[in-house]
C-alpha positions in Angstrom: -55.8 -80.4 148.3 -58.9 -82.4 148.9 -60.7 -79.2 149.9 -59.8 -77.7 147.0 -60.8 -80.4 144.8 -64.3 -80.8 146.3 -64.7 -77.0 146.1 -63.9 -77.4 142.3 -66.2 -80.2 141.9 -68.8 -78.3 143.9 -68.3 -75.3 141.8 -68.3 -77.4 138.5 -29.8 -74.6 141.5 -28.6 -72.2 140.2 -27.3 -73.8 136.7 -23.8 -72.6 135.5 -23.1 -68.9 135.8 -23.9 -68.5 131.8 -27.2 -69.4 132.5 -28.2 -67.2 134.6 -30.7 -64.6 133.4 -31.0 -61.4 134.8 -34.7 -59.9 136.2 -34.5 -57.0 133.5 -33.5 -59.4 130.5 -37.6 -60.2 131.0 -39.6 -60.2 127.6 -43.4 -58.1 128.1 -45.6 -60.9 129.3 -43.1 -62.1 132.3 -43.8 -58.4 133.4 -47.2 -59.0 133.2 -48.7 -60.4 137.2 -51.5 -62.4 137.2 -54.0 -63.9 139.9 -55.3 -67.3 140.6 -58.8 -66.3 141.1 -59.3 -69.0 143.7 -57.4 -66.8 146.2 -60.9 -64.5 146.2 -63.3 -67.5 146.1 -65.3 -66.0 148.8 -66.0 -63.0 147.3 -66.5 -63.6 143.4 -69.7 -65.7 143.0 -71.3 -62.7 145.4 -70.2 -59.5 142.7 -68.3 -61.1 140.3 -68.0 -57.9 138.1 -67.4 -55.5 141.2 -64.5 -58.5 142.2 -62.6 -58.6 138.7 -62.6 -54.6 138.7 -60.9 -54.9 142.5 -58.4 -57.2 140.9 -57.6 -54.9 137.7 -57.3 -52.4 140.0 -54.3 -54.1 142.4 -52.3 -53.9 139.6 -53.4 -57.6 137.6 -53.3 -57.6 133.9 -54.0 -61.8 133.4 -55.8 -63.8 136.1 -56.3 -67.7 135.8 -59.7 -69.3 136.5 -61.4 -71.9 138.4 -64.8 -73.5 138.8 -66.5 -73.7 135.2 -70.1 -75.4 136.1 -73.1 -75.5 134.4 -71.7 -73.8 131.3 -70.5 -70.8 133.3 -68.7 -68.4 135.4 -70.0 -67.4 138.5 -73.0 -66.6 136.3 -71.4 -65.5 133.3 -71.2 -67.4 129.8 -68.0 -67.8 128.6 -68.6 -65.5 126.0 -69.6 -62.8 128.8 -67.0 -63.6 131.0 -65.0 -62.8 128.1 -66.5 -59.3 127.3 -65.9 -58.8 131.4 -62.3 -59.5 131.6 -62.0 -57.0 128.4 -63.7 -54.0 130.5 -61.3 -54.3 132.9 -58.2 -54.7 130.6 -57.7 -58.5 132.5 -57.0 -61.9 130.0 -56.9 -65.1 131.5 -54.4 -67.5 129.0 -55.5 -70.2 131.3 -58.0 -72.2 134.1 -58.3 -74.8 136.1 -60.8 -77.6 135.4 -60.4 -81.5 136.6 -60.1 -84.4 134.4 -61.5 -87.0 137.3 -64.2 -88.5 135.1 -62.1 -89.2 131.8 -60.1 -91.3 134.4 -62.3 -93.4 135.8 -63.9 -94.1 132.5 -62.8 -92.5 129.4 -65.6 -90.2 129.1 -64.8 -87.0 127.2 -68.0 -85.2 127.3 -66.9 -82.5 130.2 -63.2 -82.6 129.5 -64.5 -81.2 125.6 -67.1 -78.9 127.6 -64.4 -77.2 129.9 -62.4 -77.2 126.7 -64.8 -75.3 124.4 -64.8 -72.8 127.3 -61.2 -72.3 128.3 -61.0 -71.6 124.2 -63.9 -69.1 124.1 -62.6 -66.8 126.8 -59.5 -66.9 125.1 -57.2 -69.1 127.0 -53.8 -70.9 125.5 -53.1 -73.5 128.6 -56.1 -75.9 129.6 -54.5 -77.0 133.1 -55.6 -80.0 135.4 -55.7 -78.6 138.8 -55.3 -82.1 140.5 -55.4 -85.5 138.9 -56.7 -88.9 141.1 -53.7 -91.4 140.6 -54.3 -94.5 141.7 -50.9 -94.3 144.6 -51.4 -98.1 145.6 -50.2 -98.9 142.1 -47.0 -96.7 143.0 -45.1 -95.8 139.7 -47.6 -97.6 137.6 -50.6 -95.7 138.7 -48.3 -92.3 137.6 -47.9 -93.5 134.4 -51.4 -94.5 133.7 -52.5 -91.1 134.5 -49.2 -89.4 132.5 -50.6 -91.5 129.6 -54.2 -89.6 130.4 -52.3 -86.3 130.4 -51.0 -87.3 126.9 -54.8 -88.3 125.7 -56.2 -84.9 127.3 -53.7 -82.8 125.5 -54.1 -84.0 122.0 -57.9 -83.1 123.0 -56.8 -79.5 124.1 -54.4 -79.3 121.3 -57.6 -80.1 118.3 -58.9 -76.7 120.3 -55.9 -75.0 119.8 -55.0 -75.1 123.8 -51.9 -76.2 125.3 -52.4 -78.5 127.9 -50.8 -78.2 131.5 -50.9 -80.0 135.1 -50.9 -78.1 137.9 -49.2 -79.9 141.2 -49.7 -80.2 144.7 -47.0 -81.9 147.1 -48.7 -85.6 146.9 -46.6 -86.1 143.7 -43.0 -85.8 145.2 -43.2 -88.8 147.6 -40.6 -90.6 146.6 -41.3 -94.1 144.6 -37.9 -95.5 145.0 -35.6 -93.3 143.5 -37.6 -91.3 142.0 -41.0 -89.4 142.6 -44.4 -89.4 141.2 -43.6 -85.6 139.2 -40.4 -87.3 137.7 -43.1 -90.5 136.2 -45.7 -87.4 134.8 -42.3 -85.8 133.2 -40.5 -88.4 131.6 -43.8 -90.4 130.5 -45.8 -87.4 129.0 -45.0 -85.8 125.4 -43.0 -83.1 125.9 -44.5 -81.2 122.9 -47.7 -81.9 124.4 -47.9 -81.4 128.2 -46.6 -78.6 130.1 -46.7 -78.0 133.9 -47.9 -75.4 136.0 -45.3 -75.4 138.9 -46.9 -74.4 142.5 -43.4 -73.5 143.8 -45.2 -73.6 147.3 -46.1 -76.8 147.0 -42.8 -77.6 145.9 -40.9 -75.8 148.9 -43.7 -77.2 150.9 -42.4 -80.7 150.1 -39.0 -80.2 150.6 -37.9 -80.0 146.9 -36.1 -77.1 144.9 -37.6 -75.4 141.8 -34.0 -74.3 141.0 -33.2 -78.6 140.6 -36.5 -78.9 138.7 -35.6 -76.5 136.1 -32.2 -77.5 135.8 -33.0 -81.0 135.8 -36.4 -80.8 133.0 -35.6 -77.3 131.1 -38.3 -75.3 129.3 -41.3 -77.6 131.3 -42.4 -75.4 133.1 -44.3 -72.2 131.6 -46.6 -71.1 134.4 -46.0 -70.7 138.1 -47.5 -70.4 140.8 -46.8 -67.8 143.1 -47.4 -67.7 146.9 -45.5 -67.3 149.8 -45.1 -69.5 152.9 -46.0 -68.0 156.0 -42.9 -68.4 158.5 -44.9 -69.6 162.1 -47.2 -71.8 159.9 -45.9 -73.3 156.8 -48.9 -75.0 156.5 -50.8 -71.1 155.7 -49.4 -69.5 152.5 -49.0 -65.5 153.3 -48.4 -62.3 151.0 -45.4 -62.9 148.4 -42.5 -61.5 150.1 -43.3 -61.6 153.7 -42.1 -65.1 153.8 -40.2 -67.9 153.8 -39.5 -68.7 150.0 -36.2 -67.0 148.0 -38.8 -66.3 144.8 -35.9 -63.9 143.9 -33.7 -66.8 143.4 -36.5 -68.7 141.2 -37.3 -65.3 138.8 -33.9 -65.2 138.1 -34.6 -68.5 136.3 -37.7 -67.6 134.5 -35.8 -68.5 131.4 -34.6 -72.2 132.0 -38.0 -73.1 133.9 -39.6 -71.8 130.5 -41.9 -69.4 132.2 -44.0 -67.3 130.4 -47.2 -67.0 133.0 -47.0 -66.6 136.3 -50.3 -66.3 139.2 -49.9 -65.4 142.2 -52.5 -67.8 144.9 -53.4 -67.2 148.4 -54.7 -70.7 148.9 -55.1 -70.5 152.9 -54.5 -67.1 153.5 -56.5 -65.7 156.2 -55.5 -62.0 155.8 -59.1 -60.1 156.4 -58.9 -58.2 153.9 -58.6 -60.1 150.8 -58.4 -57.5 148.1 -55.3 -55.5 149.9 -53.6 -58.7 150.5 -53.5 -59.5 146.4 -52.3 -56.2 146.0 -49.8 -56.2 148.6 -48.3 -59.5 146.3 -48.7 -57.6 143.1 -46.5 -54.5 144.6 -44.0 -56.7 146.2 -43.1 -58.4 142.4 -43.7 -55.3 140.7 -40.6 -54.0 142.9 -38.1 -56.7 144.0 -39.2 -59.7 141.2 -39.8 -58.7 137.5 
């Protein structure tokens, strides 16, 4: 995670039986695969155009963004980023951007930046990729940054955005009886802040998406997608070759609330990037939606 974050600055269960909805009972966009573009972050600021055409091709219809800086994408305005992702028949409804300076001292002037932007290219979620919580404070330094969440979103919602957190596994250590996720869930505005669940991340810590989406329905309306490798759960591998029952999780697309889903290699070290995003998008194609 702290890698990740750096590179982001750097770069700018089952519930009862009646419940259970089948793979084909999926409306058009939960058909629709889409791609963390952090998974190629080697190769997009080199060819960004050449890149976004690779990922069209593997079968991608939305991808999800990362490392707005300096007013742009890897070189692109928003506005040509935009006319890019149209060429190649891509949309990205949402991106990651941070939210680390509005917490350490209220200002607003990149959060309405990164905002402007995610609304240009046409995005609907505005999701935190990682937020700084203060975990000395324990259950009080969750809520303080829930009640930021709440502040954030009314700022994405003035733009016509959605607001969403994306999590890691730091936010399921357990705080007595309950974790770090469960403060963000029960202290943030339902009608206001949505989560992106990393079911990785969420396998990775030893929890169940299946208990999740039983336990906070309709939350969750993005995912994302990647596998754990078997040998090394600490490397993430092509969806389907390992360790995580994702068929078990599609099947509750409806309860979790889904209505995006990316897949992410995060730590994949597969040498040949562009075959391994395709070799996801064909295994879900097939088996998932």
């Amino acid at each position: 995670m702290n890698a990740r974050r750096t590179f982001l600055k750097q770069a700018g269960l089952m519930a009862g039986a009646s419940l259970v909805i089948p793979s084909f009972a999926f409306d058009k966009v939960n058909k629709t695969v889409g791609l963390q573009l952090y998974t190629l972050r080697d190769e997009l600021p080199k060819n960004v155009q050449g890149v976004m055409e690779k990922v069209a091709e593997a079968g991608y219809k939305e991808v999800e963004t990362y490392g707005f800086a300096d007013g742009k994408f890897w070189g692109l305005t928003p506005k040509e980023f935009k006319a890019l992702l149209k060429a190649n028949g891509l949309k990205a409804p949402s991106g990651h951007y941070l939210m680390d300076a509005f917490s350490k001292n209220g200002n607003t002037d990149k959060l309405k930046a990164d905002i402007e932007a995610a609304a240009i290219i046409g995005g609907k979620y505005f999701t935190i990729a990682g937020a700084q919580v203060d975990t000395k404070k324990g259950i009080d330094g969750f809520k303080k940054t829930a009640s930021d969440f709440n502040k954030v979103a009314e700022l994405a919602k003035n733009a016509g955005l959605k607001f969403a957190y994306h999590n890691h596994d730091f936010e399921f250590k357990k705080l007595g009886d309950i974790t770090g996720y469960d403060v963000f869930l029960t202290e943030t505005d339902k009608n206001l802040v949505n989560f992106e669940l990393d079911l990785y991340w969420v396998a990775r810590s030893g929890n169940d998406p299946l208990a999740l989406f039983k336990k906070y329905p309709g939350r969750f309306p993005m995912w994302h997608v990647k596998d754990m490798d078997k040998a090394k759960p600490e490397q993430n591998t092509e969806v389907g070759k390992g360790s995580i029952d994702f068929k078990s999780i599609f099947v509750e697309a409806k309860l979790s609330g889904m209505k995006h889903f990316f897949v992410e290699h995060e730590n994949n070290y597969n040498p040949n990037p562009i075959g391994s995003i395709k070799t996801s998008c064909d295994y879900i194609k097939a088996n998932l939606i």
